[in-house]
N, C-alpha and C positions, 0 to 999 in steps of 0.2 A: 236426658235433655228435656226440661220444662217449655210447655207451649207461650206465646208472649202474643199481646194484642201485634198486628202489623206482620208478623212475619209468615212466610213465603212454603210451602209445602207442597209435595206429590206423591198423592195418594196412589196406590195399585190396587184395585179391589178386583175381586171377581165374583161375576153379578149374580145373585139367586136365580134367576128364573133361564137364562140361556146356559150359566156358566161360561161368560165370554170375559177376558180382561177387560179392564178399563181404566185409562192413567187420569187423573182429574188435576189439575194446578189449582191448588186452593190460598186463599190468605185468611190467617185465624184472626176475626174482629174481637173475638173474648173467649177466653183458655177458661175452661170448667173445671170444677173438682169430676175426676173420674167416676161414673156412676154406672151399674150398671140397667140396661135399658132392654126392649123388646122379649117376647119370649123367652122365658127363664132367664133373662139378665145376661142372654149370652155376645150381645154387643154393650160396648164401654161410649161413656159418652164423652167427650175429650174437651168439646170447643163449639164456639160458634163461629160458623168459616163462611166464606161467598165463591163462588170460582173465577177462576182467571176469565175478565170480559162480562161478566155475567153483574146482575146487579141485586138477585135475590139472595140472602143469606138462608142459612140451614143449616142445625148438629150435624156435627160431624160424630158418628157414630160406628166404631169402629168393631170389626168382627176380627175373629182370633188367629187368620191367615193373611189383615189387609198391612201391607207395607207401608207406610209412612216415611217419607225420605224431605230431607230440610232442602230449603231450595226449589226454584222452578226450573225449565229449561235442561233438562237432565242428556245424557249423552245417548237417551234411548226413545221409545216410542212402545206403545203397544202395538200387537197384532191387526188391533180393531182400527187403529187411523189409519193403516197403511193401504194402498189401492192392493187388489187381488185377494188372497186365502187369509182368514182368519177361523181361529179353533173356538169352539165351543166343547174344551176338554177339562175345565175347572184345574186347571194351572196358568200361573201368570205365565201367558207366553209375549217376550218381548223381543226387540227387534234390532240389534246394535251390537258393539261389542263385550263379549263375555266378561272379560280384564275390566273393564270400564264401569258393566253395571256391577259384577260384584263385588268392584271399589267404591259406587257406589252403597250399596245396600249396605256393607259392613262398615264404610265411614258416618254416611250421611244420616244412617237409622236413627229418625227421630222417638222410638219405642224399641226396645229390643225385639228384633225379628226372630220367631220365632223358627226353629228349626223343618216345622210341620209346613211352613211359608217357604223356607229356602230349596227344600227336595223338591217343590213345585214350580218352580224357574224354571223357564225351555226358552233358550233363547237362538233365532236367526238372522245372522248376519246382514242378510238381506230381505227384503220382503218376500214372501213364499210367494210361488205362483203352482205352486204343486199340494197336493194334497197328502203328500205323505209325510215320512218322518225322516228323510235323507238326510236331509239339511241343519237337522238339528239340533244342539247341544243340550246338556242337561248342565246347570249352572253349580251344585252341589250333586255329581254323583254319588257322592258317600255316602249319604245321609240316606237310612231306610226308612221306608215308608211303606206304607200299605195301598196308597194309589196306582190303580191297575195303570192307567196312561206311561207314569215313572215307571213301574216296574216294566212293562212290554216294552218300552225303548231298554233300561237296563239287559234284558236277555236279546234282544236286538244286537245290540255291540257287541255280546262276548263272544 
C-alpha cells in the first residue's frame, strides 16, 4: 500500500533511549520516495506527516521493527497512555484485545510487518497494575526470536 497526501496512519515505535512503546496518530502531508537516513541508512524515510492535534510537521522515519497500521483510532492503546505499569522491555507492549490487534496488524499493515516486529507484541487485556508477566500474552507465539523478554515468557508458559 502506497502512502497518499491526507491520509490517516498509526505508528508503533519503540523509543531508543527507554525502549518504552509509543502509538503516534499521524496524517501524511507528502509521501517521499523511500530513502534511507540516519546511521548507516538504517531508518527509511517514507513521508512527511504532522500528528494527530499537533501542528508541527516532521519525516517520518521509519526503523525496521516500527509498525505502520492505515487508519487512526485503532481498537488498542499502548502501555505508555494507560494510567498504572508500563514496560521499558523493547517490545511493543499493547493494551486491548489480542483478535483485534492482530486483525489489525495483518489487515491494516501499511508496510509489511516484519516478523522480527510481530514475536515482539505483548499484549494486556487490561491496563497492568502489577509488574509482572501474569497477564500477558504474546501476540505471535510461534515466531523465534532471540529476545530474552519473548523468550523468558516463552519457558514461563511451558
Amino acid at each position: 500500500m502506497a502512502l497518499s497526501a491526507g491520509q490517516r496512519l498509526t505508528l508503533l515505535k519503540i523509543d531508543d533511549a527507554l525502549a518504552m512503546t509509543h502509538r503516534y496518530e499521524l496524517q501524511v502531508r507528502a509521501a517521499l520516495e523511500p530513502q534511507g537516513v540516519g546511521y548507516q541508512g538504517r531508518h527509511q524515510r517514507v513521508a512527511v506527516v504532522r500528528q494527530r492535534g499537533k501542528r508541527r510537521t516532521f519525516y517520518l522515519d521509519l526503523a525496521a521493527d516500527d509498525i505502520v497500521l492505515n487508519g487512526w483510532d485503532q481498537p488498542f492503546r499502548a502501555d505508555t497512555e494507560c494510567a498504572g505499569v508500563f514496560s521499558g522491555n523493547a517490545c511493543h507492549n499493547l493494551v486491548g484485545d489480542p483478535e483485534a490487534i492482530r486483525d489489525c496488524i495483518e489487515s491494516l499493515a501499511v508496510f509489511p510487518v516484519r516478523d522480527s516486529a510481530k514475536a515482539k507484541v505483548i499484549v494486556a487485556r487490561e491496563p497492568r497494575i502489577r509488574c509482572d508477566d501474569k497477564d500477558l500474552t504474546l501476540l505471535c507465539p510461534d515466531i523465534d526470536t532471540h529476545h530474552a523478554v519473548i523468550n523468558r515468557m516463552k519457558e514461563a508458559r511451558v
